[in-house]
C-alpha positions in Angstrom: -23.5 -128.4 8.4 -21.2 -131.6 8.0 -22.5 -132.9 11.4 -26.2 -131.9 10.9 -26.2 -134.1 7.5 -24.8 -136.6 9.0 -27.4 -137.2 11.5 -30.1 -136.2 9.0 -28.6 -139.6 6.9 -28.7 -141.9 10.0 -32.0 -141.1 10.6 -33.4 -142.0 6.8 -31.5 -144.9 7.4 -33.1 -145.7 10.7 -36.4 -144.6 9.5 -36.5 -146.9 6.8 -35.5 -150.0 8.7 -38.1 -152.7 9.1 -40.2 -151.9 12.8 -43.5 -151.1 13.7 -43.5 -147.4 11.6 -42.5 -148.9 8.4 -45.2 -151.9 9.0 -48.0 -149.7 9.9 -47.1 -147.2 6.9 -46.8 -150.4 4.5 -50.0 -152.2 5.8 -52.7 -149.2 6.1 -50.9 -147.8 2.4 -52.2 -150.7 0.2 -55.0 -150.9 2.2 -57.0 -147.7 3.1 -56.6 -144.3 1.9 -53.7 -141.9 1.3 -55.8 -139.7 3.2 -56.4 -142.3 6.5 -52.6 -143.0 6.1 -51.2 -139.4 5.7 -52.8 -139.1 9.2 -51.0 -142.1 10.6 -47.9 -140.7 9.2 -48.9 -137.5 10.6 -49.4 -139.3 14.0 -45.7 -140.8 14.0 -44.5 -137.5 13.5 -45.9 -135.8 16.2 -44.0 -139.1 18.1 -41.0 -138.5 16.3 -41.3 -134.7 17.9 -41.9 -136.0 21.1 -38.7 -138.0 21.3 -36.6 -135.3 19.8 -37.9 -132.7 22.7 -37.5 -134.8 25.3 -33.4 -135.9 23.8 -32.4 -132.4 23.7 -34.3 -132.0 26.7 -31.6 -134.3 28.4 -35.0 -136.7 29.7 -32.4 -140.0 29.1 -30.4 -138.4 32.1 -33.4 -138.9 34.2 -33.7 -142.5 32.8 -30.3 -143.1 33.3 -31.0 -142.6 37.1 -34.0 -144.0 37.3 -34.0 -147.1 35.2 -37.6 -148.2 35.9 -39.2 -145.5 33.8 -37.4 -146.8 30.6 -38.7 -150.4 32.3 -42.2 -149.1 32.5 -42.1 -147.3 29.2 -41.0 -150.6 27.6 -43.9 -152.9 29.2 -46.3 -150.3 28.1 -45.2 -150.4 24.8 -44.8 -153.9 24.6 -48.6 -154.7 25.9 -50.0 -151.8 22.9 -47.6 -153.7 20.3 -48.8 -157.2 21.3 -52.6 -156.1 20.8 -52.0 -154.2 17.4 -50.3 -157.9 16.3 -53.2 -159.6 18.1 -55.9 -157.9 16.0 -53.8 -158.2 12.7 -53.5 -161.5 13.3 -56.9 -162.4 14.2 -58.5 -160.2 11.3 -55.9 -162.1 9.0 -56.8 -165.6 10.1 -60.4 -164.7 9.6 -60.5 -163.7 6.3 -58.1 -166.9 5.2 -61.1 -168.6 6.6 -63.8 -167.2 4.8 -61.1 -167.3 1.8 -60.9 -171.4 2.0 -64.6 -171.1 2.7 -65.2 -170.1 -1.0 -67.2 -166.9 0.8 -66.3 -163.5 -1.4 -63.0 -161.9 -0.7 -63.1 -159.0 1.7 -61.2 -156.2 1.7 -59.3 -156.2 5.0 -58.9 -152.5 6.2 -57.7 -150.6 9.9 -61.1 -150.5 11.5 -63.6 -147.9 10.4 -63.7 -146.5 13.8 -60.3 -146.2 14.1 -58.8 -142.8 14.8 -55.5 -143.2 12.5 -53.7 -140.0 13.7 -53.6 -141.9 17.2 -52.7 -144.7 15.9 -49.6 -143.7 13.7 -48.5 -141.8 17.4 -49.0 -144.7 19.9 -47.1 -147.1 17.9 -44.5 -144.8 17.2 -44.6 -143.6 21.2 -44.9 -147.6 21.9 -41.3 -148.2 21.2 -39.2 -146.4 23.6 -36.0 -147.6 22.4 -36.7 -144.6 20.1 -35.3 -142.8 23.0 -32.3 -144.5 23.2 -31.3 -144.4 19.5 -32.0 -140.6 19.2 -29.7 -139.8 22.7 -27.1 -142.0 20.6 -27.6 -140.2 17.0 -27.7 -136.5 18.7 -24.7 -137.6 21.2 -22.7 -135.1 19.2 -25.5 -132.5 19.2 -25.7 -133.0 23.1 -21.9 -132.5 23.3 -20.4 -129.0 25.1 -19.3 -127.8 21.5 -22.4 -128.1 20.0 -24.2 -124.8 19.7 -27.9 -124.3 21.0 -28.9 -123.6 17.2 -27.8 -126.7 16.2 -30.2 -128.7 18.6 -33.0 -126.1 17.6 -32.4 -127.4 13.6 -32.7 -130.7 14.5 -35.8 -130.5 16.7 -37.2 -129.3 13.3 -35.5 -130.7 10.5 -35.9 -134.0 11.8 -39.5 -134.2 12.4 -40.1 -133.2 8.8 -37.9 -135.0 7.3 -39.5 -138.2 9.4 -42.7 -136.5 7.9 -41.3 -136.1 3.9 -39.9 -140.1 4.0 -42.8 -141.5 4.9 -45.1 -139.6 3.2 -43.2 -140.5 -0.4 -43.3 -144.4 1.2 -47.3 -144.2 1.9 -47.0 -142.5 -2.1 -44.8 -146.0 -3.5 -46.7 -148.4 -1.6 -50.0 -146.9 -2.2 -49.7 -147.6 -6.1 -52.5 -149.2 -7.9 -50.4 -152.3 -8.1 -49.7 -152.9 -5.1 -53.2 -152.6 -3.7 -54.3 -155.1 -5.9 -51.6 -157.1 -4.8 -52.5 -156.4 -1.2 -56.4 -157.3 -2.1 -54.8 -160.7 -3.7 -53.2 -161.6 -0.5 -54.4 -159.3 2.2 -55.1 -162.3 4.5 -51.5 -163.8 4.6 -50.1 -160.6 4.6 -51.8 -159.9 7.8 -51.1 -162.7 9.7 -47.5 -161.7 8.6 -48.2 -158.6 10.0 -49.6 -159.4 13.0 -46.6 -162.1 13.8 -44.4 -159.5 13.5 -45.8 -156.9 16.3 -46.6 -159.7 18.7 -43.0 -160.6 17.7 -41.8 -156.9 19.2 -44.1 -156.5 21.9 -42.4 -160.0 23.1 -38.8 -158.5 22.4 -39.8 -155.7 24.1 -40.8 -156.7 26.9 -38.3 -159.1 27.7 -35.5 -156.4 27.5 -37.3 -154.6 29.9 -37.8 -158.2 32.0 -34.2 -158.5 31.4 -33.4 -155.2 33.0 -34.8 -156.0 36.7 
């Protein structure tokens, strides 16, 4: 039990760390639904699942052999991260435009047309360091002394609890307050945005440049 909390802990303190989940979650909370952002969270879930499986499945063996999948994986990523970034950053420089333009303020939002289950689960998928950080955190779950039923809780218990801490995050950030705020400054807050995935996608793929 000792060893399952302790993982459980790492993991809400990994989850809450600033990267592409947490700034998704924060930017579609103050400014779309909870519904269109429950699904997001949803979608980072189902990533979250995907990594765990393919942990306990022993898949960073195969990586560890093959080093050009994790290479691949990483460019991938990288290239999705960098166009998410692009589009926040365009769509944030726009409306600062029409802003100093003395047009109306807009409310900036994730494209209508945007399927947000998708896009909680490719940029959650698009980081596949995640698979490196969860082969470290369930080292002692992968071990020969830990039991099978050990690695069975945790392919459960840690996609819901991925699913529980973001949902209360969407909950805090989706406050009345803080969409205001968000309305207020969507603009800047964008381009932020957007700096900081092009920002990954460049770290990204540079570690897997780095790697040749």
């Amino acid at each position: 039990m000792s060893l399952l909390l302790t993982i459980c802990l790492l993991h809400f303190v990994a989850q809450l760390s600033p990267g592409p989940d947490v700034l998704i979650i924060a930017k579609c909370s103050a400014s779309t639904t909870r519904t269109n952002t429950l699904k997001i969270v949803l979608g980072i879930t189902a990533g979250i699942v995907v990594w765990v499986v393919l942990t306990l499945l022993g898949f960073t063996v195969l990586v560890d052999q093959f080093p050009w999948i994790q290479q691949v994986l990483m460019f991938v990523g990288g290239l999705f991260l960098a166009k998410m970034g692009w589009a926040m950053l365009n769509g944030g420089l726009k409306s600062l435009k029409q802003k100093f333009n003395l047009e109306n303020d807009i409310e900036l939002d994730v494209p209508k047309q945007q399927n947000y289950f998708l896009l909680g689960l490719f940029t959650n998928l698009a980081n596949p360091k995640a698979l490196i950080y969860f082969s470290s955190v369930f080292s002692l779950a992968l071990s020969a002394n830990a039991g099978e039923y050990l690695k069975t809780q945790l392919a459960f218990i840690i996609p819901i609890q991925t699913f529980i801490t973001f949902a209360l995050l969407m909950l805090v950030l989706s406050l009345p307050k803080i969409k205001r705020a968000y309305q207020r400054s969507g603009g800047y807050i964008d381009v932020l945005s957007g700096s900081l995935f092009l920002i990954f996608a460049i770290v990204l793929c540079y570690e897997a440049f780095v790697m040749f």
